[in-house]
C-alpha positions, 0 to 999 in steps of 0.5 A: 501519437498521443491519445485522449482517455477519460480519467479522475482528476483533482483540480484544486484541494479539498474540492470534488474530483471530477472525470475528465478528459486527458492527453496520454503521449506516446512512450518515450525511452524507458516509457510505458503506456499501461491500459488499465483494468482496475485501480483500488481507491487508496487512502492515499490518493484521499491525501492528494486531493486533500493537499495533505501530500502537495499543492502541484494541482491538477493531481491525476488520482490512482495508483493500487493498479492493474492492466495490461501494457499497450506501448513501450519506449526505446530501451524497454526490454523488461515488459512488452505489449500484451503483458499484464502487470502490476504497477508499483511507485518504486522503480529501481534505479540500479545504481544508488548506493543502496541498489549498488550493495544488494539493497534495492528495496531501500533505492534512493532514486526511485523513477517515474515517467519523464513525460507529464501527461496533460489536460486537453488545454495542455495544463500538464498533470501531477500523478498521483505517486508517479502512476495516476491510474484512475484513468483508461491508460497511463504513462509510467515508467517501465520499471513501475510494471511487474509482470505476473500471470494473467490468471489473475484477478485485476480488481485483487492484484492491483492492490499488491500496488500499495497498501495490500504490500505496505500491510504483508510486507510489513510482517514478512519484510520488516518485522521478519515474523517467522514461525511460531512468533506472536505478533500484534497488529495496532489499526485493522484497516487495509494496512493492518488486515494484510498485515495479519494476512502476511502474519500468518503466512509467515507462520505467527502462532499468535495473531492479536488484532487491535482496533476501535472497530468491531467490522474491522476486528471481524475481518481481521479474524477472518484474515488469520487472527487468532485474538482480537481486542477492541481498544475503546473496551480494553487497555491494548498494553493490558491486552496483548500482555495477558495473550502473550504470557505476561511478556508482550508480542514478539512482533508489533505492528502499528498500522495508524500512524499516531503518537498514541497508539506508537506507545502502545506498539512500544510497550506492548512488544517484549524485550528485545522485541520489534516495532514497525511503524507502516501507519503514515503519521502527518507532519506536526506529530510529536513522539515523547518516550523516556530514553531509558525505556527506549534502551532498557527494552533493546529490540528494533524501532523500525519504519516500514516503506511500501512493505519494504517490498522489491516489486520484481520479487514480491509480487510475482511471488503473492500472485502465485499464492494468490492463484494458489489459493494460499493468500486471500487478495479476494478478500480486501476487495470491498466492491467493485464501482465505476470511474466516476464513482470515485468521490462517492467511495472517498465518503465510504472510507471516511465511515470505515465501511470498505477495505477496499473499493476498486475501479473496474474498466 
């Protein structure tokens, strides 16, 4: 039997996001109905309510989330009623050709729920990455739940649903940073500081954090970097070139999502070094370098989904840090608010004050 929750929708672009009341359904096969205990307010879902993602509105906003599963379809053998989970956007198919040779964090065929949740009036909802958890309960796919211990914290766990993974994975998936590595680190905002946090849990010797934002730099320091570089002040190539010996970093990670600052990922590695690209470029962006300096360096250009991250491995693994006390997810939890505080929080971001704002319900 379906049920009616209140929930954050964006009804047209650019326009306010206003509380509403929805219609969940039941779950059908593979399906599950997750209630929802926090869900971090993401860039991301600012792009959706903005039409910078697509026009399919009424968007239901929400997808950094976490909460326990109420319901599941025919077939669910995975997770069950009672767990608590960490929902992700990347359900593995199992069967493309990248899960087929031992790849599934590339799947080509990632899923969602088959049934569309609705407004009262039956105006069906698009959710947001296929999760629209800025809601009291949401349908999702089985397989967008991982389950992890329950002693954590909701408000810290749900941010392993996007951009704490995209940052950490980044470093530790991507970029393989290993012990002993210098890294560099271009935007310091949740991407790039759980970048320097997966830095230094992998064992990077040399943390360098760049952004135009002191705050932001802080933080950074207090996440595991080890240098800092304001790049209003300091040349970043200079900067990272004059920490590293002269070479450049080993590892670069560019976490904004520009042509400008790309080049100075590009330059700012060493020979044969490695570039990640995990900052979200927008659709008219240009990137121009000289061919010969793109093989005259050697290394790996690399792009960087979601962290690279396998959801079934990855995030019972940070939990267990995270109970541990080895990987601060306290720390990217800004401040807690309510459902209908979400529009106000999308202001706070535009002024850089949070790392993260997270609904608690």
């Amino acid at each position: 039997m379906s049920q009616q929750v209140r929930a954050v929708v964006a009804r047209s672009k650019g326009a306010p996001v206003s509380l509403e009341t929805i219609v969940v359904p039941d779950p059908g096969p593979g399906e599950a109905v997750v209630r929802i205990e926090a869900c971090g307010v993401c860039h991301t879902d600012l792009h959706y309510r903005e039409g910078g993602i697509s026009d399919d509105f009424p968007f239901l906003l929400g997808h950094e989330a976490a909460g326990v599963v109420e319901a599941v379809g025919d077939g669910v053998t995975d997770v069950a009623p009672g767990d608590f989970v960490i929902l992700n956007w990347r359900a593995v198919c199992g069967q493309c050709r990248a899960c087929l040779r031992g790849r599934p964090w590339y799947c080509f065929a990632t899923h969602n729920a088959g049934q569309r949740m609705t407004l009262t009036d039956g105006t069906e909802l698009s959710p947001a990455l296929g999760i629209g958890a800025f809601a009291e309960k949401t349908l999702v796919a089985a397989g967008q739940c991982t389950k992890v211990d329950r002693r954590a914290s909701a408000a810290a766990a749900g941010l392993l649903g996007c951009g704490v993974m995209a940052g950490i994975g980044a470093a530790l998936n991507t970029g393989s940073v290993g012990r002993g590595d210098s890294v560099a680190v271009i935007g310091c905002g949740g991407v790039g500081a759980a970048a320097v946090l997966g830095s230094k849990l992998a064992g990077a010797a040399r943390i360098i954090a760049v952004d135009i934002d002191d705050r932001k730099l802080d933080t950074a320091r207090r996440l595991g970097a080890t240098h800092t570089v304001n790049s209003k002040e300091s040349d970043v190539v200079d900067a990272v070139r004059d920490l590293t010996g002269g070479f450049g970093a080993d590892v670069v990670i560019e976490a904004v999502g520009r042509p400008e600052t790309y080049r100075q990922a590009f330059y700012a590695r060493d020979l044969a070094g490695t570039v990640v690209l995990v900052g979200v470029p927008t659709p008219e962006m240009k990137l121009e370098l000289p061919l010969l300096d793109v093989f005259g360096r050697g290394g790996a250009l690399k792009s960087s989904w979601y962290g690279d991250c396998l959801p079934s491995r990855d995030f019972p693994m940070l939990i267990d840090l995270y109970l541990q006390g080895r990987l601060d997810l306290d720390a990217f939890v800004t401040e807690t608010i309510a459902l209908d505080e979400v529009e106000k929080a999308f202001e706070r971001m535009h002024h850089g004050d949070v790392l993260r704002s997270v609904v608690l319900l």
